[in-house]
C-alpha positions as a Markdown table, in Angstrom:
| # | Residue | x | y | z |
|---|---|---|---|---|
| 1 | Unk | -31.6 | 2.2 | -18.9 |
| 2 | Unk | -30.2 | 4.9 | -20.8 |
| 3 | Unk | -33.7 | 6.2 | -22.0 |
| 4 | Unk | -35.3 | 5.9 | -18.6 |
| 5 | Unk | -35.8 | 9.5 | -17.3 |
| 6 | Unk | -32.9 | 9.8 | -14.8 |
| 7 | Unk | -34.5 | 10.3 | -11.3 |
| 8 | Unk | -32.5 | 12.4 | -9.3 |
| 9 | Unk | -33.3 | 11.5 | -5.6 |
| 10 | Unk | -29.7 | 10.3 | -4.9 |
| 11 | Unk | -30.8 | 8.0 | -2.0 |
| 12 | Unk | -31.9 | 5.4 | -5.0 |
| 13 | Unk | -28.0 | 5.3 | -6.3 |
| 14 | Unk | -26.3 | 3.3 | -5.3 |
| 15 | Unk | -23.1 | 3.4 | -2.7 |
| 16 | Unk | -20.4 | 4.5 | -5.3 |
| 17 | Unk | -22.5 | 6.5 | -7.5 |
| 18 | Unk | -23.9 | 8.4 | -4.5 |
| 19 | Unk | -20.8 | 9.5 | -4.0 |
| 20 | Unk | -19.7 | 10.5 | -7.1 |
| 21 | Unk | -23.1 | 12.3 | -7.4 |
| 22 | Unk | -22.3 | 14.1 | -4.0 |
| 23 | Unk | -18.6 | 15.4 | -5.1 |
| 24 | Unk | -20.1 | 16.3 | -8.7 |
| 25 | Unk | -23.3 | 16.2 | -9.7 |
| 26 | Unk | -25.9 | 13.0 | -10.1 |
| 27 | Unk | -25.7 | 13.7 | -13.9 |
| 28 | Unk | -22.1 | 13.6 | -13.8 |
| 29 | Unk | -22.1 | 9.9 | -11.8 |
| 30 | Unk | -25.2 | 9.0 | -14.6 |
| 31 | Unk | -22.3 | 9.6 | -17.4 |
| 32 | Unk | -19.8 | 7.6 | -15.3 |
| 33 | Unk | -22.7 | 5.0 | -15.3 |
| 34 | Unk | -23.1 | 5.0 | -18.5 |
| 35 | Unk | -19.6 | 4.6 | -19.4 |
| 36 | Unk | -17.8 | 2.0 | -17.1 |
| 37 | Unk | -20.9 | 0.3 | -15.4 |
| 38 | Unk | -19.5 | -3.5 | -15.1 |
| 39 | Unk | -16.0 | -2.1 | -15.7 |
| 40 | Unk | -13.5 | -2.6 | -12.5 |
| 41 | Unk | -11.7 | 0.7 | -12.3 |
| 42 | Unk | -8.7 | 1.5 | -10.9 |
| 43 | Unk | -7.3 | 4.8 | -10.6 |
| 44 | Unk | -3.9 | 6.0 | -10.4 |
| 45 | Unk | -2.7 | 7.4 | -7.6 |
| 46 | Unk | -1.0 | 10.3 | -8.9 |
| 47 | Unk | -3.2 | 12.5 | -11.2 |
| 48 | Unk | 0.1 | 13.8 | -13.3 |
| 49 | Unk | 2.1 | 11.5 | -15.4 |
| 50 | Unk | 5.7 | 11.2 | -14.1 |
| 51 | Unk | 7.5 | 13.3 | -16.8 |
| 52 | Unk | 5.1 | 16.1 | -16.2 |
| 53 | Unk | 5.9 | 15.9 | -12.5 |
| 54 | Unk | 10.2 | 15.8 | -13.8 |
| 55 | Unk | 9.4 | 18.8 | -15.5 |
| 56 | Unk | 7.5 | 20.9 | -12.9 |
| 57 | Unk | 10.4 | 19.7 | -10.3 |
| 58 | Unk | 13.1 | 21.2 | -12.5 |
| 59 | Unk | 11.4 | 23.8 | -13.3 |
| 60 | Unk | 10.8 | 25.1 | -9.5 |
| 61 | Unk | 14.0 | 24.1 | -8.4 |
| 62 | Unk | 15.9 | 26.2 | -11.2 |
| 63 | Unk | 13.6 | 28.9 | -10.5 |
| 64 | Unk | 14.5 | 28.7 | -6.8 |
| 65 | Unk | 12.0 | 26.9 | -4.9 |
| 66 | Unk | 14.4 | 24.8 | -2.2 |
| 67 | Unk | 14.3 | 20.7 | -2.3 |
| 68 | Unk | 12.4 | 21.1 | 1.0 |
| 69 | Unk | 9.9 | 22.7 | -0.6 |
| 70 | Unk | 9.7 | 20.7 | -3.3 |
| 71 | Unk | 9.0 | 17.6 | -0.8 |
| 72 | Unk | 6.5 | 19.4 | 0.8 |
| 73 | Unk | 4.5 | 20.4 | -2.5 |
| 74 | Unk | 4.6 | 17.0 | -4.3 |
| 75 | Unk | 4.8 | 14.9 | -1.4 |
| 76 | Unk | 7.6 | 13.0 | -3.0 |
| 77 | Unk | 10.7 | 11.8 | -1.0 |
| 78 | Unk | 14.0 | 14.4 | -0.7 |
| 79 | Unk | 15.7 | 11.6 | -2.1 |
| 80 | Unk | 13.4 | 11.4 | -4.9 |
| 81 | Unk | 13.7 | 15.1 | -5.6 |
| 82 | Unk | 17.5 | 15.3 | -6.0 |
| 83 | Unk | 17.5 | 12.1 | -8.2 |
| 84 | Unk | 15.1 | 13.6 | -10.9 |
| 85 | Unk | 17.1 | 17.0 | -10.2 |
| 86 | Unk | 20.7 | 14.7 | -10.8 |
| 87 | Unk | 18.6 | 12.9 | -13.8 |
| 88 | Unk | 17.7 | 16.4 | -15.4 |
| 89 | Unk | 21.6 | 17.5 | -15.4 |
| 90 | Unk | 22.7 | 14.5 | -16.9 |
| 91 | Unk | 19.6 | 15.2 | -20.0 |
| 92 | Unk | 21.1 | 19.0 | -20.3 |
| 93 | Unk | 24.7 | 17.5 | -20.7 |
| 94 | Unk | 24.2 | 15.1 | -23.7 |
C-alpha cells in the first residue's frame, strides 16, 4: 500500500485517520499509517515527562510565580504543587 499513489480526498480515510489528517495534514496521518497501522496506541496523558514538569514547577515558584498560579498553569492539584516544591528542598539539602 505504501507504493499506491496516496489519494488525498480525505472522505476515503478512515474515522481516526480523517482526523488526524484534519488536525495535520493527510500526509502526516499517511506516515502515522505507515508506522503503527495494526498497532493499539495509547497516549499519555501528559505530554511532559514528570521530572521536566518538577523542574518547570521549581523553577516558577523560585522565580515568583505563586502556588495558585502554578495550579492554574499545570492543572495539577495545590497539594501536588507544594509536595514537588517540599520534594525539591529536601534534593537542595543533601
Amino acid at each position: 500500500m505504501n507504493n499506491m499513489k496516496l489519494n488525498t480526498n480525505m472522505e476515503n480515510l478512515r474515522d481516526i485517520y480523517k482526523e488526524i489528517a484534519e488536525r495535520t495534514d493527510i500526509d502526516t496521518a499517511h506516515k502515522i499509517y505507515c508506522a503503527f497501522a495494526g498497532v493499539q496506541v495509547c497516549f499519555p496523558k501528559n505530554f511532559y515527562t514528570s521530572e521536566y514538569v518538577k523542574s518547570q514547577i521549581r523553577t516558577q515558584y523560585a522565580a515568583g510565580t505563586s502556588i495558585k498560579e502554578l495550579t492554574r498553569r499545570y492543572n495539577y492539584s495545590e497539594r501536588w504543587i507544594r509536595k514537588i516544591l517540599s520534594e525539591g528542598r529536601l534534593e537542595d539539602a543533601k
